[in-house]
C-alpha positions as CSV (number, residue, x, y, z in Angstrom):
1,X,9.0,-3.0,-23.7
2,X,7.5,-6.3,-24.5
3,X,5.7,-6.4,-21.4
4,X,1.8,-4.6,-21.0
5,X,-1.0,-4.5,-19.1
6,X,-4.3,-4.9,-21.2
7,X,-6.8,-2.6,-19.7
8,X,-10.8,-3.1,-20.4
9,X,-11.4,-2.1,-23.2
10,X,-8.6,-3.5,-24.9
11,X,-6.2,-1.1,-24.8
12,X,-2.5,-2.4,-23.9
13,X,-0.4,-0.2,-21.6
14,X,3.7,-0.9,-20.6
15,X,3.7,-2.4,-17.2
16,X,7.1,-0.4,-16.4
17,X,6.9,3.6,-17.1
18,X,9.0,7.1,-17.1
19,X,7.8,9.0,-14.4
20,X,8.8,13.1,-15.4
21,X,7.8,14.7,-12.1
22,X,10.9,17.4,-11.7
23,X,13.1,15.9,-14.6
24,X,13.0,19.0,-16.3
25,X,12.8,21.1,-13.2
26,X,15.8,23.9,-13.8
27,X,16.6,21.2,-17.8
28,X,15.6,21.0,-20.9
29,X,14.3,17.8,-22.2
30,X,17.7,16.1,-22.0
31,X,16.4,13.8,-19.3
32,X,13.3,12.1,-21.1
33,X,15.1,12.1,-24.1
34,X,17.8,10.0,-22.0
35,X,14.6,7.8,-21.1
36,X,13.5,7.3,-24.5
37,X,17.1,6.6,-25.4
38,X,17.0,3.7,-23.0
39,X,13.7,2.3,-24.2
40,X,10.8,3.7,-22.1
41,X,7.5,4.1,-24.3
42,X,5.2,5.2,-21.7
43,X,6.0,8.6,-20.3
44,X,3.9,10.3,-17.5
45,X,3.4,13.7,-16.9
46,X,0.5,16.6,-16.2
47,X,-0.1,20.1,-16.4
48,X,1.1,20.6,-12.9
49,X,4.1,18.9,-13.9
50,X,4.8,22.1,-16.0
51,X,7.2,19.9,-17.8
52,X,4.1,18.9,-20.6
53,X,6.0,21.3,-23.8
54,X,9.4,19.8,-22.9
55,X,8.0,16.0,-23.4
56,X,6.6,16.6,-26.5
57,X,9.9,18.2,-27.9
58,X,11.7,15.2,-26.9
59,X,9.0,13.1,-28.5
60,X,9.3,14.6,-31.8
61,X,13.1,15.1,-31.4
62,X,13.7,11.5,-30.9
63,X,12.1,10.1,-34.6
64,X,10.3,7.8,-32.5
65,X,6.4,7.1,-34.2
66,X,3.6,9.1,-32.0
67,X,2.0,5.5,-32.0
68,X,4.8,3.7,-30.0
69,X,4.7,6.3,-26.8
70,X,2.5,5.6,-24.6
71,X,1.9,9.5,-23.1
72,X,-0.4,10.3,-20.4
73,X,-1.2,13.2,-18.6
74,X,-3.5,14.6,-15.9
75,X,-6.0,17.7,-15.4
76,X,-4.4,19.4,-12.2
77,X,-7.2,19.5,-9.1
78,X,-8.0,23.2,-9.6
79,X,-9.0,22.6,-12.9
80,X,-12.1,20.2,-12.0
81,X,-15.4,20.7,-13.6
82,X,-16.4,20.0,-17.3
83,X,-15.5,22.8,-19.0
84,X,-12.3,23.3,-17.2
85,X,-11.9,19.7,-18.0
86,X,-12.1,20.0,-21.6
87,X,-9.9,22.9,-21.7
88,X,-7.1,22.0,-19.6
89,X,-7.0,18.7,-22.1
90,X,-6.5,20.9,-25.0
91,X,-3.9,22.8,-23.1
92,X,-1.8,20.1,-22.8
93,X,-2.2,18.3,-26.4
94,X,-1.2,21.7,-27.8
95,X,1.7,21.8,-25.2
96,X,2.7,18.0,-26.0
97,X,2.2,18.8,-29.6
98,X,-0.1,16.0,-30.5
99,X,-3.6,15.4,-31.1
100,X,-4.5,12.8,-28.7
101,X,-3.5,11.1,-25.6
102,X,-3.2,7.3,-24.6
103,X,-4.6,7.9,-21.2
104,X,-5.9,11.2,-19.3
105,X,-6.3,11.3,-15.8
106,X,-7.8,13.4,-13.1
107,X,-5.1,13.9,-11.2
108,X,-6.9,14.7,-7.7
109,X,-10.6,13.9,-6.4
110,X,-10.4,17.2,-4.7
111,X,-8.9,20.9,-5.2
112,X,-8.2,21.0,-1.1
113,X,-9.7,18.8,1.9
114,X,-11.6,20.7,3.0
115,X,-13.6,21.4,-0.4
116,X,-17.1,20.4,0.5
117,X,-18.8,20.2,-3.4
118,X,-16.1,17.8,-4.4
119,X,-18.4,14.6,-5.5
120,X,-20.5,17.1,-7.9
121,X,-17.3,18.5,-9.3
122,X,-16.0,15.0,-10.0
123,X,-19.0,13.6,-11.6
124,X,-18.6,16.6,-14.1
125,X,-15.1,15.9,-14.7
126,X,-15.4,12.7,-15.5
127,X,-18.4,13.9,-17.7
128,X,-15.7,15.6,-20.0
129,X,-13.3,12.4,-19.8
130,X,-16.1,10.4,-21.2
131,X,-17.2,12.7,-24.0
132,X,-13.0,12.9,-24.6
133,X,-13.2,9.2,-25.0
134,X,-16.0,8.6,-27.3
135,X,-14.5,11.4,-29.3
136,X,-11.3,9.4,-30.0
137,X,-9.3,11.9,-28.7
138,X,-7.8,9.6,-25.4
139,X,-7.8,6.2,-25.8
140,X,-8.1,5.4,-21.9
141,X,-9.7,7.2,-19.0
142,X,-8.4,6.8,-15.3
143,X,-7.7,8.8,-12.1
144,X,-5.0,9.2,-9.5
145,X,-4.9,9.6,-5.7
146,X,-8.8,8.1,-6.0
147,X,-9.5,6.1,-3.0
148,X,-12.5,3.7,-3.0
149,X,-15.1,6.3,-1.6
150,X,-13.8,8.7,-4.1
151,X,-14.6,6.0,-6.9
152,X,-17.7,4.9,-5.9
153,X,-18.6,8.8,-6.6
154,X,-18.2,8.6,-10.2
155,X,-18.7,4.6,-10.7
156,X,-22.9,5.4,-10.0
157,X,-23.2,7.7,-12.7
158,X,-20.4,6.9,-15.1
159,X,-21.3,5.6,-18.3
160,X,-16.9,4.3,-18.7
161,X,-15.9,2.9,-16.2
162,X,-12.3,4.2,-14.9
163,X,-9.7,1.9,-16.6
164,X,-6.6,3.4,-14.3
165,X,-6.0,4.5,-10.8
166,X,-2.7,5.9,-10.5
167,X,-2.2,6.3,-6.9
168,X,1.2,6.5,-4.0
169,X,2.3,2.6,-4.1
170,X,5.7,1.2,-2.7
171,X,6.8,-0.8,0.3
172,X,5.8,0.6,3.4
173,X,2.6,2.4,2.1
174,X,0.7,-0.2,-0.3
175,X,-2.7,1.2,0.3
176,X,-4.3,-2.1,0.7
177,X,-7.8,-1.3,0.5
178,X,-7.5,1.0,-2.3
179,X,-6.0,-1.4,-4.7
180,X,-8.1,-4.4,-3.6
181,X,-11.2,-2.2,-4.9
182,X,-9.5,-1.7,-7.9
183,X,-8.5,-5.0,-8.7
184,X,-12.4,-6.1,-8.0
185,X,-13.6,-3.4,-10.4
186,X,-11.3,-4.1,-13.0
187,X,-9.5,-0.9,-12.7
188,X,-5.7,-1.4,-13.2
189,X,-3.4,-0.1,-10.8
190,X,-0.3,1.7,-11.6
191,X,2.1,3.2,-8.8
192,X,3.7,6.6,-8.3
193,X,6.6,7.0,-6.5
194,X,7.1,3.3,-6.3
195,X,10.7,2.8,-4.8
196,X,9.7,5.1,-1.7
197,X,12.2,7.4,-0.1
198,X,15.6,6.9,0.6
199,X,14.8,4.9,4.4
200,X,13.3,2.0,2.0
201,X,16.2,1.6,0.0
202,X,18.7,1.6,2.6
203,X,16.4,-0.4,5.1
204,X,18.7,-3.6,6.0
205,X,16.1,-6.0,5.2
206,X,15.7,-4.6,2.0
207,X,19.2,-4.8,0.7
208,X,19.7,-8.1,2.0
209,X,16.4,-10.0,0.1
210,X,17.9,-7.6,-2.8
211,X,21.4,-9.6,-2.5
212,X,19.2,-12.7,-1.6
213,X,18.0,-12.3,-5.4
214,X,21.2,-11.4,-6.4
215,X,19.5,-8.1,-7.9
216,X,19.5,-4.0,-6.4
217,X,17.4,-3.3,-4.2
218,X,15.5,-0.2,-7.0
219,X,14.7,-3.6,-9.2
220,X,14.0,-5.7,-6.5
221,X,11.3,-3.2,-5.0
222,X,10.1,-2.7,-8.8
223,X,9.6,-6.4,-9.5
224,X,7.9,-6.5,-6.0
225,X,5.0,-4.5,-7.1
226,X,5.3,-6.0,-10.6
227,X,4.6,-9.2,-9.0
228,X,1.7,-8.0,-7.4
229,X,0.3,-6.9,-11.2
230,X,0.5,-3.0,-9.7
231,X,1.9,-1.2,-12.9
232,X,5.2,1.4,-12.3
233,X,6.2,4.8,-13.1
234,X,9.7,4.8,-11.8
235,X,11.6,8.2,-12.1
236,X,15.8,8.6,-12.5
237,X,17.9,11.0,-14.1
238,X,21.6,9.2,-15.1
239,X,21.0,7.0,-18.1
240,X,22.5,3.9,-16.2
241,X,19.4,4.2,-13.5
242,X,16.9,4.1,-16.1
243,X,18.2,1.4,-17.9
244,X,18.1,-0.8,-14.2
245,X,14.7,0.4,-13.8
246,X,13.7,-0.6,-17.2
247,X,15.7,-4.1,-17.9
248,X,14.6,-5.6,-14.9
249,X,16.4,-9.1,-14.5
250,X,13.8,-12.1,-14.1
251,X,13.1,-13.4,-11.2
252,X,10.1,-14.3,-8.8
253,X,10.4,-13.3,-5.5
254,X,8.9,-16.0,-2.9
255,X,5.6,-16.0,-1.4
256,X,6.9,-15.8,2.0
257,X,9.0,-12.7,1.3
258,X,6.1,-11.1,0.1
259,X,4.1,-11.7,2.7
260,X,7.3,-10.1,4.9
261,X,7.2,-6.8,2.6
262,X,3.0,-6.4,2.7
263,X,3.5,-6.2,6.6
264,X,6.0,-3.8,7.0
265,X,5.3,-0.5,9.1
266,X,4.4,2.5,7.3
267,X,7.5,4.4,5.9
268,X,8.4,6.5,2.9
269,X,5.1,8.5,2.6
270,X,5.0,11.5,0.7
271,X,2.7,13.1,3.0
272,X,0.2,13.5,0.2
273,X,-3.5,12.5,0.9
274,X,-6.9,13.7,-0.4
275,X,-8.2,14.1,2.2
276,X,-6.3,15.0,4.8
277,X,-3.8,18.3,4.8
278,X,-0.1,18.0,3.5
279,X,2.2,16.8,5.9
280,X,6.0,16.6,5.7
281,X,7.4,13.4,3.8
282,X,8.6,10.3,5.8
283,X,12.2,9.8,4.3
């Protein structure tokens, strides 16, 4: 975990993450105590998650220092506003059982499409996320699943700028506009769900530029968007998976290839967008 992004203001966050979206889901913490075990320090989660109580019993069960982990979580979309801001943070540090956060997110820009008020209800939240921030109680502010219009929202007002936008990032849906704002704002980029659905890994081309590399093709689509300085959140749940998501070998995949994977046709979407109703995921 040598290996960081330094957002703006300083702050230096691992490039390669533990994503804990369902690794608790019917489990105990087993699973991101695995993933500490292997040698992730930055572990994801959020209230949705309702996995939050369960990461910060395998934090303080592994003897690791608070300082080393790298722990962010999110305010669930229903939970906009600033008081319910402020409130679901607390929530979750008393859940994770600490008393601050490396970076907090608002997890949606709106709590339904069709929610009319949402720009109001975002400038408040990210009210709460500043006053959180001068506080000392989060050390870096972001969103996720913000696309530009949703950011220029809170840019006008915002006295902190977002440092983060975590947002749906993988082969076959790279949101190209979204993170090309980003990158001019200074906003770093870090991707959810960034090996796709199972039609990416077992796409033909895919395995053969993995062989090409003589890597898998889970490290080869990692260092992809690694290459691209988009930061990941990978989940897994065997030990040896989270190790090959974690040790990725070193290698630079050429511009040409890149070029080949930017222009494929969309494919292993979740379905998810904020502003547009939930559709079934593209597998």
């Amino acid at each position: 975990m040598r290996s960081y992004f330094e957002l703006p203001n300083g702050v230096q966050m691992p490039k390669i993450g533990f994503g804990t979206y369902k690794s608790t889901d019917g489990r105990d913490e087993c699973v991101i105590s695995q993933a500490l075990e292997a040698g992730y320090r930055l572990l994801d989660t959020a209230a949705a998650y309702k996995n939050e109580e369960q990461v910060g019993k395998a934090i303080t069960r592994s003897g690791i220092s608070r300082k080393e982990i790298f722990l962010t979580s999110k305010v669930w979309k229903t939970d906009l506003g600033y008081e319910n801001t402020k409130k679901s943070f607390q929530e979750s540090l008393e859940r994770l059982q600490t008393d601050y956060l490396d970076l907090f997110l608002l997890h949606w820009p709106k709590p339904d499409p069709e929610f009319a008020d949402w720009k109001e209800l975002d400038r408040e939240s990210w009210r709460a996320l500043e006053e959180l921030y001068k506080e000392g109680k989060v050390r870096a502010i972001g969103v996720s699943n913000f696309l530009p219009h949703h950011l220029e929202n809170i840019r006008k007002t915002a006295e902190i700028q977002p440092m983060v936008d975590q947002l749906e990032l993988h082969v076959g849906y790279l949101q190209e506009s979204a993170v090309s704002y980003c990158k001019k704002h200074q906003i770093q980029v870090q991707a959810w769900s960034p090996l796709g659905r199972r039609r990416i890994m077992e796409q033909e081309q895919i395995q053969k530029m993995a062989e090409k590399y003589q890597t898998s093709p889970a490290q080869f689509l990692l260092t992809f968007l690694l290459q691209l300085g988009i930061g990941v959140i990978p989940k897994a749940s065997v030990p040896e998976r989270m190790r090959q998501n974690l040790e990725l070998p070193e290698f630079t995949i050429k511009e040409e290839d890149i070029w080949y994977l930017r222009g494929l046709p969309q494919m292993g979407w979740s379905g998810e967008h904020p502003d547009l109703p939930r559709v079934p995921a593209q597998q």
